[in-house]
N, C-alpha and C positions, 0 to 999 in steps of 0.2 A: 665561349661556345665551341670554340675547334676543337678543346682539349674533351670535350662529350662527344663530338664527332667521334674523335680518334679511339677513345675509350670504347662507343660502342660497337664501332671497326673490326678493334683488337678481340672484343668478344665475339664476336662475327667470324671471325676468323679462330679463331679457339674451340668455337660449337663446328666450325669444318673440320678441323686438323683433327678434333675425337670421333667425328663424324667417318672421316676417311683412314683412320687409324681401326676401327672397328670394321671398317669394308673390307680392310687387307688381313685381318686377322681370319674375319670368314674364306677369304678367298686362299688365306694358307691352309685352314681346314680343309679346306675340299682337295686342294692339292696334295695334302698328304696321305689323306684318303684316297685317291685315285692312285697314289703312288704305292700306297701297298696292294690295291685291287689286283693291277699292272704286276708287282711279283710276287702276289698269291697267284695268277695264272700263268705267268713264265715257270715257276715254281712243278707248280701242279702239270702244264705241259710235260717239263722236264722228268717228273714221277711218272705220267702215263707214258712215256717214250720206253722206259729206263723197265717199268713192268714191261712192256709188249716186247723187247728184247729179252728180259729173262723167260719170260711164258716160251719162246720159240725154242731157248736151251732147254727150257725143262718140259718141254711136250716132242722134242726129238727124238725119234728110235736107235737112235747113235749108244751104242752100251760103252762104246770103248775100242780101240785097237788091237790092245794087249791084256794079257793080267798087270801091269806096273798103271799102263795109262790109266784102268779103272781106281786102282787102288787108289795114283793121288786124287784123282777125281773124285774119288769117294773121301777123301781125308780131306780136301778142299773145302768139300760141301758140309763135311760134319762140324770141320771148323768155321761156316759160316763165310769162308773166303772167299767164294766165287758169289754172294748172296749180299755182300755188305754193300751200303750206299756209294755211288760213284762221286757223290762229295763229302768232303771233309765231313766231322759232326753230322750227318744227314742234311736234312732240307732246314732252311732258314723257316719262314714265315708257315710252313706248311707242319714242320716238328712245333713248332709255339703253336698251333692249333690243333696237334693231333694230341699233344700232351696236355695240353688245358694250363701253361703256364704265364698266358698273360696278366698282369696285374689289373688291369680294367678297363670294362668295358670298351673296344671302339666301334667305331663307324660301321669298319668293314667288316666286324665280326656279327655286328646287327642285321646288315643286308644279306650274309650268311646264313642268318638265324645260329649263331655260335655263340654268342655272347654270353658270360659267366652272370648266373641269376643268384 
């Protein structure tokens, strides 16, 4: 008889162990999902900062000092060099959403309403 004790024990504890193996996989979901919510809005903070600094260049009545000052100014801005993202490649999770290049469907693209149909 011990050895059916032990036996139904062992599965007692086998229905926990996938029991508590499936709790923590939820509980990584969430977390990876809060974890991108967290820098889609550091993200997006960092873009409305980075506009409300260029809107204040480009809504200033400032022409210029000189004819030289305007001209590179003007050569800057044609070449888009006073205009390009202040990081690397642009924005992380904020470019994968403006470009529509995720692979599929997540969490946070659903609370969004982003999500690829």
């Amino acid at each position: 008889m011990p050895s059916e004790q032990v036996s139904r024990r062992q599965s007692q504890v086998d229905r926990l162990y996938v029991s508590l193996k499936d709790l923590v996989e939820e509980r990584k979901a969430k977390l990876e999902q809060q974890y991108w919510l967290y820098q889609l809005n550091r993200e997006v903070d960092e873009l409305e900062h980075w506009i409300a600094e260029k809107e204040v260049v480009a809504g200033s009545p400032e022409l210029g000092q000189d004819f030289e000052h305007v001209t590179v100014s003007w050569g800057n801005a044609a070449k888009g060099g006073s205009w390009r993202w202040p990081w690397p490649g642009g924005l992380g999770v904020v470019s994968i959403l403006c470009r529509g290049s995720w692979s599929c469907p997540h969490p946070v693209l659903e609370v969004l309403e982003l999500s690829p149909t």
